[in-house]
C-alpha positions in Angstrom: 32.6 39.1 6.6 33.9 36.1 5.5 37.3 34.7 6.9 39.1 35.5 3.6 38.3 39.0 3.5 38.9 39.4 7.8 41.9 41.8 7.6 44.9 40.5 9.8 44.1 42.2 12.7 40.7 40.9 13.1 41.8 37.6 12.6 44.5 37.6 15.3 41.8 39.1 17.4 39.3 36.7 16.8 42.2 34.3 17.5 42.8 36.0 20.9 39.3 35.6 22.0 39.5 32.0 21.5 42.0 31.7 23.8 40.8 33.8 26.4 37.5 31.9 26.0 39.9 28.8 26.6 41.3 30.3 29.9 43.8 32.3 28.4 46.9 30.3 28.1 45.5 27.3 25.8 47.2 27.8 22.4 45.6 24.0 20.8 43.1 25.8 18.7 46.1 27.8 16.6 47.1 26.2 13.7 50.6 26.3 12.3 49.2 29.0 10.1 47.8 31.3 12.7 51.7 31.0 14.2 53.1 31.9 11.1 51.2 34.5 9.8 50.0 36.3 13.2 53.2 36.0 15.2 54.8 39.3 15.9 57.3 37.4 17.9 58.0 34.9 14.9 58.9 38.3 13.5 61.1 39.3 15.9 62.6 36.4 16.2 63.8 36.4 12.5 65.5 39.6 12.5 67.6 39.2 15.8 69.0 36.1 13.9 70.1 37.6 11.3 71.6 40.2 13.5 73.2 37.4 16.0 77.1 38.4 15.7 79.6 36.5 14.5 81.6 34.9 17.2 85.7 34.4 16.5 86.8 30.4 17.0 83.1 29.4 18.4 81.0 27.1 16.1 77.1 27.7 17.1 73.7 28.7 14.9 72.5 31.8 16.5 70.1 31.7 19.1 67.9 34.5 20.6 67.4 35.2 24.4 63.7 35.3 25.9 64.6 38.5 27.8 65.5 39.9 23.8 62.1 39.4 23.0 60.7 41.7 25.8 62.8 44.0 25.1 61.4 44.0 21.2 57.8 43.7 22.1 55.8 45.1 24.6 53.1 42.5 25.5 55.3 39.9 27.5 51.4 37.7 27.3 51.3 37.4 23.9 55.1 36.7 23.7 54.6 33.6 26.2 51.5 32.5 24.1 53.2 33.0 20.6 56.3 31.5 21.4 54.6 28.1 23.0 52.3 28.1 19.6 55.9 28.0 17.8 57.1 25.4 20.0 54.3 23.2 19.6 54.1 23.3 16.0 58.2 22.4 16.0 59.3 26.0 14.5 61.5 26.6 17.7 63.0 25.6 20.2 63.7 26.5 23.9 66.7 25.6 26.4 67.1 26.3 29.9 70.4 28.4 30.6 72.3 28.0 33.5 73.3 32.1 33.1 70.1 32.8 35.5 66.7 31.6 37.1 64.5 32.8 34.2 67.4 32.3 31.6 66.0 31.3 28.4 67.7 30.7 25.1 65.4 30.4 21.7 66.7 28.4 18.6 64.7 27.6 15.0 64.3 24.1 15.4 66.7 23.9 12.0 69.9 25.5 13.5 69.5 23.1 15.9 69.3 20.1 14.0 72.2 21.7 11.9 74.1 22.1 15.2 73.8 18.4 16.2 74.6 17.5 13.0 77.9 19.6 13.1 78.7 17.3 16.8 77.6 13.7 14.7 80.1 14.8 12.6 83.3 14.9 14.5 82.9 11.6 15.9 85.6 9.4 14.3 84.8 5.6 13.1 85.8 4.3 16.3 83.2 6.2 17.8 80.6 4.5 16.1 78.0 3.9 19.0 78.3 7.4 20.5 77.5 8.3 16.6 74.7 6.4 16.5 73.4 7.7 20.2 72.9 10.9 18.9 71.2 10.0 15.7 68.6 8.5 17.9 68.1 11.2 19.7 68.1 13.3 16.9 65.3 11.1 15.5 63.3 9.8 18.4 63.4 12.2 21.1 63.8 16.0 19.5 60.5 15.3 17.8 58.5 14.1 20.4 59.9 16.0 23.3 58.8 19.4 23.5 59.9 20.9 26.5 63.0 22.6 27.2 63.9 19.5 29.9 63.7 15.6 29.9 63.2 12.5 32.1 66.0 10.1 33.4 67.5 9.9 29.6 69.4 13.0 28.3 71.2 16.1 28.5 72.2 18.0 30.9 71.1 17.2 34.6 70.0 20.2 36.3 70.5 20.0 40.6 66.5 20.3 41.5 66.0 17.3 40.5 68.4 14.6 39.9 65.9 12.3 37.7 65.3 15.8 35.2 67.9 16.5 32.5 67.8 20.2 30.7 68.2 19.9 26.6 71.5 21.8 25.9 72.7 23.6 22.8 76.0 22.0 21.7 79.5 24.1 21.8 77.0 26.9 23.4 79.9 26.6 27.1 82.1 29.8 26.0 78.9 32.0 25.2 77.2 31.4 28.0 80.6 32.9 29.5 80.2 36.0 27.6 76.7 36.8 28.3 77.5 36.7 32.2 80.3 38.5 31.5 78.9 40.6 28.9 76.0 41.6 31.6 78.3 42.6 34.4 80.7 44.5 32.2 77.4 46.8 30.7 76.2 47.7 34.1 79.3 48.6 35.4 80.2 50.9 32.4 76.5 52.9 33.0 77.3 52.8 36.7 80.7 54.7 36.0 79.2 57.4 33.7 77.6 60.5 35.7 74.2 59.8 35.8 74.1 56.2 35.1 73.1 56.9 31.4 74.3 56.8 27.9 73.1 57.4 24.5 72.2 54.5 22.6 74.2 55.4 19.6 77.3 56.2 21.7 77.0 52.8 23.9 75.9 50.4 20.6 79.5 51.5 19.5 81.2 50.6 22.5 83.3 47.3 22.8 83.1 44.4 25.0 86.0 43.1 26.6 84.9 40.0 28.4 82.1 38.9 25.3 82.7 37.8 22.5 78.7 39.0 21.6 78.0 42.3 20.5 77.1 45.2 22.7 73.2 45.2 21.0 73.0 41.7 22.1 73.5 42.7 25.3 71.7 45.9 25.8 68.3 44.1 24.3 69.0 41.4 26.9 69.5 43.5 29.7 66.2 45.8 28.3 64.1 42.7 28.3 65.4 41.6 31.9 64.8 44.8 33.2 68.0 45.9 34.1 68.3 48.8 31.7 65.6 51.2 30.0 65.1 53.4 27.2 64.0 57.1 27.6 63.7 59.5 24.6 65.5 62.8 25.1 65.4 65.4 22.9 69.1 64.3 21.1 68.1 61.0 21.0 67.5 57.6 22.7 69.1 57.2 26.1 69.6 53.6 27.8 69.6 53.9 31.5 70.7 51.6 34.3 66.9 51.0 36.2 66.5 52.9 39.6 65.0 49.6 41.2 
């Protein structure tokens, strides 16, 4: 069969047994077409943006949580090696949150760009050079640099090491906020119900009053990060705080 008649499932498993032939984590034989076309967490991605909440007085492109995209899609593998493929072919990228350990925070490289430009443009014209700082970052370093952290140049230092500097979302300070916030304030509404357990219809309609994100946000956060789970009952989906 040739490779323009392989259905797409035998393609992305063909693709898959490249990589495991590769050692299993060595995503330089996909192309940026494979990422596009293959990438159930490209996918995924693009509908929790569109469904990223509006957020009253707070100027930021929406951005997904890696613990979001557990919650969507099973294989946490293919996740990891899907999202590096978009990260290497400059479709996302990823930041370091300082909300958690294993806080991550994914953006379409174009918000992002969109969000710097949105900081160039409130320097005034006597603020020419820190104007023209960012432009060369813009221009020089987001392209090149990769990884959600940098050498002794930019962003945000990060207190492992005093010489690394974590890439930071601009005007992203009051969210990060909520989603602490938001976290403690879900688990301590479960933990106040009888058995620890809500519908999903019933909680999705409850409000937040310490986040200024939406209670889905939350719940696929807390999902992914394996504070809550899902159990189907007979009236419906349940959420449930986890017993470990």
């Amino acid at each position: 069969m040739s490779s323009s008649s392989e259905s797409s499932k035998a393609k992305k498993r063909r693709r898959e047994a490249e990589i495991e032939d590769d050692g299993g984590g060595n995503t330089e034989n996909f192309s940026l077409e494979d990422c596009l076309t293959f990438n159930d967490t490209l996918a995924a991605l693009h509908m929790m943006r569109a469904q990223f909440p509006t957020i009253d007085k707070v100027s930021i492109q929406p951005f997904i949580l890696q613990s979001q995209l557990y919650s969507s899609l099973k294989d946490r593998t293919e996740v990891d090696r899907e999202l590096e493929c978009l990260k290497r072919e400059k479709v996302v990228r990823v930041f370091k949150l300082n909300t958690g350990q294993d806080d991550h925070a994914i953006m379409f490289l174009d918000d992002y760009l969109k969000q710097i430009d949105r900081l160039i443009s409130r320097f005034e014209e006597g603020m020419k050079r820190g104007k023209e700082i960012f432009l060369w970052f813009k221009t020089h370093v987001i392209d090149c640099k990769l990884e959600p952290s940098i050498g002794h140049q930019e962003l945000n230092r990060q207190l492992i090491d005093p010489n690394v500097y974590w890439f930071a979302i601009p005007s992203i300070g009051s969210v990060l906020k909520g989603i602490s916030q938001g976290r403690k304030e879900l688990i301590s509404l479960l933990k106040r119900t009888k058995y620890k357990e809500m519908m999903m219809t019933s909680l999705q309609k409850k409000r937040l009053r310490f986040s200024s994100l939406d209670m889905r946000f939350h719940i696929r956060d807390l999902i992914g990060s394996g504070y809550l789970q899902t159990v189907q009952s007979p009236t419906g989906l349940l959420v449930q705080l986890s017993k470990d």
